[in-house]
N, C-alpha and C positions, 0 to 999 in steps of 0.2 A: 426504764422506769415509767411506771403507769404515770400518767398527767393527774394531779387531784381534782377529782369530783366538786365540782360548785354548785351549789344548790343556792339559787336567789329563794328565800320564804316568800312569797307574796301572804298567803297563811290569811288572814283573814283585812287585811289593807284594801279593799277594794268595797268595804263600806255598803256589801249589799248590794253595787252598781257595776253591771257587765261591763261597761265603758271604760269602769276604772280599773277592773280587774284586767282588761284588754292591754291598757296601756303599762299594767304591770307587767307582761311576758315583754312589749317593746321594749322596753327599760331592761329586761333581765335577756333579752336576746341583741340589745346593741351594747352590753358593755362584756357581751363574751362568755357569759355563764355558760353551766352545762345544761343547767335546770331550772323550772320557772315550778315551784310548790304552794299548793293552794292547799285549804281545810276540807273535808268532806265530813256532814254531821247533820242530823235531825234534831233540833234542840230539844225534841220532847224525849231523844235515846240520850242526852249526853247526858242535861243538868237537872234537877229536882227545880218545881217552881219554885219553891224557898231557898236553894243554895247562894250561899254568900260572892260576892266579888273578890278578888284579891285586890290589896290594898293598889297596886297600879294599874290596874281597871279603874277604881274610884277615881283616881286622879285625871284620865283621861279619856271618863266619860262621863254622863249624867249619874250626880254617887248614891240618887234615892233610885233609880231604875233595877229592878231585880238583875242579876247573871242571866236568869232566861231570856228575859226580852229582849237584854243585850245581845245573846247567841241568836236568837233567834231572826231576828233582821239579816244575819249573817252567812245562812244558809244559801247552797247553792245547788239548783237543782237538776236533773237530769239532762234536762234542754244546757246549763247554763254549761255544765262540765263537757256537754259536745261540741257546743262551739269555742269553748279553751281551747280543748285539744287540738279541734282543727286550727283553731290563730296560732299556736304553737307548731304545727305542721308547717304553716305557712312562713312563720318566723324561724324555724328549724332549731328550735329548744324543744328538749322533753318536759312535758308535762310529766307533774306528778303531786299526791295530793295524799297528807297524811288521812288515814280513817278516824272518827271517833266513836265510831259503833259498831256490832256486826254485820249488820243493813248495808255502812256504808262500804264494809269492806266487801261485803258481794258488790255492789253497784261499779268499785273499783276494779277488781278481779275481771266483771264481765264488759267493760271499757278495757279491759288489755294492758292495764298500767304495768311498767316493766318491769317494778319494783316496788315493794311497800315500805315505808318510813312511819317507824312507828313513835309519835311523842311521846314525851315526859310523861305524862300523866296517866299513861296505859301502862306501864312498865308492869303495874302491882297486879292487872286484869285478865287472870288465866284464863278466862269463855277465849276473851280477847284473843290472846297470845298464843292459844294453840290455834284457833282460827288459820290465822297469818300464818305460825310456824308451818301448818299442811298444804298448803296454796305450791307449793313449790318452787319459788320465787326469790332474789335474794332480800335480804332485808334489812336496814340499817335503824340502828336502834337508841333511841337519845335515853340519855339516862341522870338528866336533871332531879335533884331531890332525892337521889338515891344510895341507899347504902352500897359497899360493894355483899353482902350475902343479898340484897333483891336481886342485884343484878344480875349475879349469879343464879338466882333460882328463876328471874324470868329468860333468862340463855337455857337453860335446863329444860324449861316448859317448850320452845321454838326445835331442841334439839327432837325431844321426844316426840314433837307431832310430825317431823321427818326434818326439818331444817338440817343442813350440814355448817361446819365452822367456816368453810371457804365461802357461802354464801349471805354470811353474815357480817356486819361493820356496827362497831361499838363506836355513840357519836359522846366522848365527855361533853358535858352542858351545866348550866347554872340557871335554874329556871328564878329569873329575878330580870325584869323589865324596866329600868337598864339595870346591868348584872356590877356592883362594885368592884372594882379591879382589885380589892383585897382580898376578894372571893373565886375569882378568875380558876387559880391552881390549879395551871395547866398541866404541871407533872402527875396530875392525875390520871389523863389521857395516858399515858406513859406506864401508869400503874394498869388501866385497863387490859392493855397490850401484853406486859410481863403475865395479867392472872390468866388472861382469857386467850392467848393465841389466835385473838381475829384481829382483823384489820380496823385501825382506829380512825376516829376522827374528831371534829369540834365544832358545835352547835353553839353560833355566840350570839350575845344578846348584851355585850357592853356599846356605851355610845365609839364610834369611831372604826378604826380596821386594821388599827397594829396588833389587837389579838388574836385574830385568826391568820396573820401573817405570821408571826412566832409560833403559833400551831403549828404551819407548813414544816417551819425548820425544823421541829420537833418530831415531823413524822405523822403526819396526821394526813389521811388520803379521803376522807374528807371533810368539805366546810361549807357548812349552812348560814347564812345569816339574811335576815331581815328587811325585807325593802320597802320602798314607799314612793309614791312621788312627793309628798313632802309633810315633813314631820309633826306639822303644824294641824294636821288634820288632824278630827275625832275621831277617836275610837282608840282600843286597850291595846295595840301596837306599834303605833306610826313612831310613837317617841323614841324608842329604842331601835328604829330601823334605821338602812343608810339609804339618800336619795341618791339619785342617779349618776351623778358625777361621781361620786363616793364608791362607789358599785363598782364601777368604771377603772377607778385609783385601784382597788382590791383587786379587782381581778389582775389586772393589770402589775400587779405587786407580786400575786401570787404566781404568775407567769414566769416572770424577771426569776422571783426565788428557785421555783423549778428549775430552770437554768443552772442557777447557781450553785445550787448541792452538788451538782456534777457525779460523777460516780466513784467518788473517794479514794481514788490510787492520786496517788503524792507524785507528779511526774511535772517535769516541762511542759505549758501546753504551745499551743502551734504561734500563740499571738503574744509569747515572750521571750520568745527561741529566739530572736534577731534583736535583744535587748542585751543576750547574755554575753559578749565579748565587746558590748561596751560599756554596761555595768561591773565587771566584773574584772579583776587584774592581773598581772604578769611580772616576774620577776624582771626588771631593771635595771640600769647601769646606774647607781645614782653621781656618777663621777665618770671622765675618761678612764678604761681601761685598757692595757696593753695586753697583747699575748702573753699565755705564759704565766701571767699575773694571777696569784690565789685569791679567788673569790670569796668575799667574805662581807658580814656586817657595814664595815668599812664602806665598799667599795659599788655594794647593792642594796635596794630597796623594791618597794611594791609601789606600782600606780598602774592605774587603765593606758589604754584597753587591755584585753585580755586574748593577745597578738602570741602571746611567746610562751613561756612557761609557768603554770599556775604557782601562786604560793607554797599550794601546800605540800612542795616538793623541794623546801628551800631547804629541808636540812639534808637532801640528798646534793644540791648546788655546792653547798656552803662547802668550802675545804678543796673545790677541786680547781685546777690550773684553768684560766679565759681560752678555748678553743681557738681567739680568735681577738683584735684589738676591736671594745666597741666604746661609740659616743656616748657621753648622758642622757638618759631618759631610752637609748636604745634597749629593746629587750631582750633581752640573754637566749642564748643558744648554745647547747653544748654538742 
């Protein structure tokens, strides 16, 4: 069984500041991740200078400052994605960094990113999407806000421009900053999988980390969520992200769970095989018996350990003559 893909988001938490963005790969490279994910975007390709904020932007940034200024502080530039990559070299996590434009997706392509992850909000973006689809690349694709015929038509658009299905990972998402656990509906991930025969996974954005730990059990190969060093700072994502110890727990969760699925045959395993003949019982003498003597209700019972002959043989016992005189609690032999 393949180990699930962990993508720590750092995404746009570093505020503008190499320093901070730095100590987001440390954070996503000491609690074990697979991946440390950063934004790539020109705010003059992403946003309209008039386009609106969404309502959890407003709340965790300045709420009269246009969406562009806000992105735009945010950008990271050629110099800045060479020395990620190298910290990430050096801290031995893959870098990787969703696109928002076509720009950025060459800039990405010709840095060598192993793989492209495409957000929510590009799902509907056919220039976009066949872009990516022809790259040759795999590709994992979140699908916050979206119906399943987009989905469908933008898997279609990725196929056609040469993507194949083994190449591709459907991520369910809930694009809502924190996401209400009413809204979670993880069996959807599940519905993905049944439409589309790729490999699934789950892109979370609630406060905390038991829902992408319940993702694992469900099958989900991989999980994105959100980091930060801490949640208290400005800007449209910290709040919804986990700080470092929290990271740490998750991964660490999700570890254990892998473990734990195990590979679904129903057997003995090796660490309760020397439990099973002292949990387990034998038929008994619940009285003295003599030779000779027919064995029966009377004269027999069950208790541990499980030394002599199992229960579930007592109607083969039951009616036949004692081989042999035994004590109480002794266990039968015939």
């Amino acid at each position: 069984m393949q180990p699930v893909f962990i993508i720590a988001e750092a995404g746009v938490n570093h505020n503008g500041n190499l320093e901070l963005a730095k100590q987001l790969v440390d954070v996503a490279a000491e609690a074990g991740a697979d991946a440390v994910k950063f934004q790539t975007f020109k705010a003059e390709k992403l946003v309209s200078q008039d386009a609106p904020k969404a309502t959890y932007q407003k709340q965790s940034t300045t709420a009269d400052e246009p969406q562009f200024s806000m992105i735009k502080k945010l950008e990271l530039d050629l110099g800045a994605h060479r020395l990620l990559i190298s910290h990430c070299q050096k801290r031995n996590i893959m870098f990787l960094s969703s696109p928002f434009d076509l720009d950025s997706i060459d800039l990405l392509n010709e840095l060598e990113m192993e793989f492209f992850k495409i957000p929510s909000g590009e799902i509907t973006n056919l220039p976009y999407l066949r872009k990516i689809g022809g790259l040759g690349k795999n590709v994992i694709l979140s699908t916050g806000m979206s119906t399943m015929e987009e989905i469908e038509a933008a898997i279609q658009v990725l196929y056609t421009a040469g993507l194949n299905s083994k190449q591709l990972t459907v991520l369910h998402c809930n694009t809502e900053y924190p996401t209400p656990m009413a809204d979670v509906n993880l069996r959807a991930m599940q519905t993905l999988s049944d439409s589309f025969g790729t490999s699934v996974g789950y892109s979370d954005h609630t406060l905390g980390i038991e829902v992408p730990i319940a993702a694992v059990a469900l099958g989900a190969k991989v999980i994105e969520k959100h980091i930060t060093l801490n949640n208290k700072l400005p800007g449209p994502d910290h709040r919804a992200s986990l700080e470092s110890q929290q990271l740490k727990s998750m991964v660490s969760a999700i570890r254990n769970l892998e473990q734990a699925m195990g590979d679904g045959i129903k057997q003995p395993t090796p660490s309760e095989e020397k439990n099973r003949p002292i949990a387990r019982k034998s038929i008994v003498a619940c009285r003295q018996i003599k030779r000779g003597e027919i064995l029966s209700s009377d004269n027999l019972t069950v208790k541990r350990p499980a030394s002599g002959i199992s229960p579930m043989e007592w109607d083969q016992v039951i009616g036949t003559p004692a081989a042999k005189s035994f004590e109480a609690d002794e266990a039968i032999s015939l």
